[in-house]
Every structure is written in C-alpha cells, then in structure tokens.
N, C-alpha and C positions, 0 to 999 in steps of 0.2 A: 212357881218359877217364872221368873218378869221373858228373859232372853230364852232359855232353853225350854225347847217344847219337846214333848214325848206321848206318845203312845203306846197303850198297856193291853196287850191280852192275853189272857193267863186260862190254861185247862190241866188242873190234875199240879202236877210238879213241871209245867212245861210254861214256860213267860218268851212272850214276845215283846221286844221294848225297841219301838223305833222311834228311833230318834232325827228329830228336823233342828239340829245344830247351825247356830245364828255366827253367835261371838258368845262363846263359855266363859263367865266370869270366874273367881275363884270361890264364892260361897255356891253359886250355882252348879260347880264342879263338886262342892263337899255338899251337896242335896241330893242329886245325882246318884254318887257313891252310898250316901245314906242309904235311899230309894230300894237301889240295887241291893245292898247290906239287909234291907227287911224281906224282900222276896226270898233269898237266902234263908231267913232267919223262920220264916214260915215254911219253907220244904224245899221248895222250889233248886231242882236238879238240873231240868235241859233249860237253858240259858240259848235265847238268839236274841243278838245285837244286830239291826237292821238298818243300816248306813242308805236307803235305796232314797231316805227324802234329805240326804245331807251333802253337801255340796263340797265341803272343808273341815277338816279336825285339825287343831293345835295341840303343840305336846302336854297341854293339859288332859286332854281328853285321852290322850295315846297313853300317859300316867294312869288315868284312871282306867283306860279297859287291858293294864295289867294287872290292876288291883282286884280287879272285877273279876278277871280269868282264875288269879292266884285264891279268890275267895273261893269260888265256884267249886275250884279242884280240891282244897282243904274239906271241904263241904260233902264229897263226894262228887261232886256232879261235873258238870261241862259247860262252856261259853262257846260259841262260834258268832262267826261275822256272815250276815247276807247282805246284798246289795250294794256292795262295796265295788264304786264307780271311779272314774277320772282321777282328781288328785286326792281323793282319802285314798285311792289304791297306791297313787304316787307317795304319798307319805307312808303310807306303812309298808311299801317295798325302799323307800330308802332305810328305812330304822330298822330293817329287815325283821320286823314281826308281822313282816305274811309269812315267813315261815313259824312264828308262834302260834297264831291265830289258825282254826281250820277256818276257810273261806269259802262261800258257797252265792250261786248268782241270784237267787230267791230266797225267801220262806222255806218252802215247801221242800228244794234241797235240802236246808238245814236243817228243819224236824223230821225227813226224812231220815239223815245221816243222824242223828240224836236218839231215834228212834228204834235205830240197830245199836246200839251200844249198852 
C-alpha cells in the first residue's frame, strides 16, 4: 500500500490493526477491506481497529469500518475502536457511530473488553 500504512499483530483469533491513515485513496481503501476480509476469513473473532497513530478519517474509511464491523458480526466475532482521538472522535461523533462502534482509550481496554465477551 503506497499512502496507507498499517500494523498487524495477531494471537490466536485476536488482530490488532493500527492504522497511521495519510489520504485513503480508493484502491487503497478496497485493499484495506480486502486485508481485513482475509483475517476474517482465517478465524480471526476479536477485531481492535487502532485509530492512536491516525490524525483524520474520510467517509471512505468511515464506509469501510462499517463494512468491517458488519463482516466481523456476520462472522461471529467483534470490531471495536482504541485510540480514537481529536477529530476521528469529531467525525465519528458527528455521523454518530460512536454510538455504533464500542470505543475504548487503548489496546489493552479493548482486548480487555473483547476478552469478556
């Protein structure tokens, strides 16, 4: 991926995918999706999307982490948000999917809270 950078750690059925969000183009947004689609497709249940290195999301990206959420729960499993600061908070309190998204200030919230479920 040229713009969109990500990091992966993965234990058991559990992915952490933080993402350092530039300017999401539109095949970099359907790689992304893909990306996330194979983790899925391999087992992978607790889902944390890590907003803590991202500065700004466009309603591309806000597209795709319903797709993501809607895959997750088809699947069985779950998606939640950590690190979700300044205006990604502003943006997904105006489209009001912070009441979609469960939202937690770290990591460590979020596979805690994934981890009771």
């Amino acid at each position: 991926m040229s713009n969109l950078i990500y990091r992966v750690e993965k234990d058991q059925d559990l992915i952490v995918l933080t993402l350092m969000l530039d300017n999401v183009l539109m095949d970099e947004n359907e790689e992304l999706k893909d990306t996330f689609s194979g983790f899925i497709d391999e087992g992978a249940k607790r889902i944390v999307l890590d907003f803590s290195e991202t500065a700004f999301i466009s309603s591309i990206v806000l597209a795709s982490m319903v797709f993501m959420l809607k895959r997750a729960k088809e699947a069985g499993g779950n998606l939640v948000l950590s690190g979700v600061k300044d205006k990604v908070a502003e943006v997904l309190k105006i489209t009001n999917l912070d009441k979609v998204f469960e939202i937690f200030n770290d990591n460590k919230e979020a596979v805690d809270f994934l981890n009771q479920i």
